[in-house]
N, C-alpha and C positions, 0 to 999 in steps of 0.2 A: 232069628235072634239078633242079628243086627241090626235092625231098624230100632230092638228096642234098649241096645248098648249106644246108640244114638240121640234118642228121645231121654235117654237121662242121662247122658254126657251133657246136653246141649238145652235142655229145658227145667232143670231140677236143683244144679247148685252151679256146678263151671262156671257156665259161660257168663252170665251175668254177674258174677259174685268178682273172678279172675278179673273180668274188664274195671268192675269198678274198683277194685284193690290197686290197680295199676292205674288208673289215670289219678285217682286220689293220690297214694303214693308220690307219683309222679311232682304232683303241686307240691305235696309238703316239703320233698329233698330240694324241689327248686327254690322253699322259701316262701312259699305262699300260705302257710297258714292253713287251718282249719278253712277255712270260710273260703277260700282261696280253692281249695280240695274239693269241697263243696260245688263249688260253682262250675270248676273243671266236671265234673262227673255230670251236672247237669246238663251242659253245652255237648261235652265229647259222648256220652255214653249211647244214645241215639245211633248216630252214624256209624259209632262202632259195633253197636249188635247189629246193626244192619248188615254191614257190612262180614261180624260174625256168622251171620244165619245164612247168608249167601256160600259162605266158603267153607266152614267146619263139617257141617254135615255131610256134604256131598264127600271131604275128603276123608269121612269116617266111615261111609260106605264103603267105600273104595278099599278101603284101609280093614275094614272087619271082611269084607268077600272077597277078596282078589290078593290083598297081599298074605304071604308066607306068615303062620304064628312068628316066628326068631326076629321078622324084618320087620314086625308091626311099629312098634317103637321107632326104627331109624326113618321109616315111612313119616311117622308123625313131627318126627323133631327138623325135617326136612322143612316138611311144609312152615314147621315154627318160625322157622328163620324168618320166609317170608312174612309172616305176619306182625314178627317184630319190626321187621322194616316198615312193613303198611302203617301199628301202634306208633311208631317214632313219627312217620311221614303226619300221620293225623295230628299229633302232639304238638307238631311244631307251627301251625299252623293257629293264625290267631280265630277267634269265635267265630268274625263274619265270614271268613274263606272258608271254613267249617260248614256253615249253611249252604255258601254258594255251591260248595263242594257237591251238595247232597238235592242240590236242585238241577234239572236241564234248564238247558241254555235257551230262551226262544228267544228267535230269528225275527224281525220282521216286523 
């Protein structure tokens, strides 16, 4: 049952919808406008489901098999912090460090 409290946490409305409320959002209280909103969610959304799909699931697994019903929640809202800090850390960040970000580096 948890794989499938996972596949619709994470592929169904959340995770996509949340991110792009929040980088959109984000534009509009800083001032940028529609269009502005726009562009942000184009540029940031990418790295950020990436970066979603890498870390949500594993910690919903985690989270529906191993932790206590009472402590699921403070489990999740744990983890939230951290990815508030990751959403801000990406945020601040202009477009092209955005790209660079989500490319490896080659040497040589």
């Amino acid at each position: 049952m948890p794989f499938a409290k996972v596949f619709i946490e994470q592929f169904t409305y959340w995770a996509i919808s949340i991110n792009i409320i929040y980088h959109f959002g984000l534009a509009m209280m800083e001032g940028q406008g529609v269009e502005g909103g726009i562009e942000r969610v184009k540029t940031k959304i990418i790295p950020t489901m990436k970066a979603n799909y890498m870390l949500w699931p594993a910690v919903q697994i985690i989270n529906f098999k191993l932790v206590p019903l009472p402590h699921q929640l403070n489990f999740v809202l744990l983890v939230s912090i951290g990815w508030a800090v990751y959403l801000s850390m990406l945020s601040s960040k202009k477009p092209a460090e955005t790209e660079t970000a989500e490319k490896p580096a080659i040497e040589g």
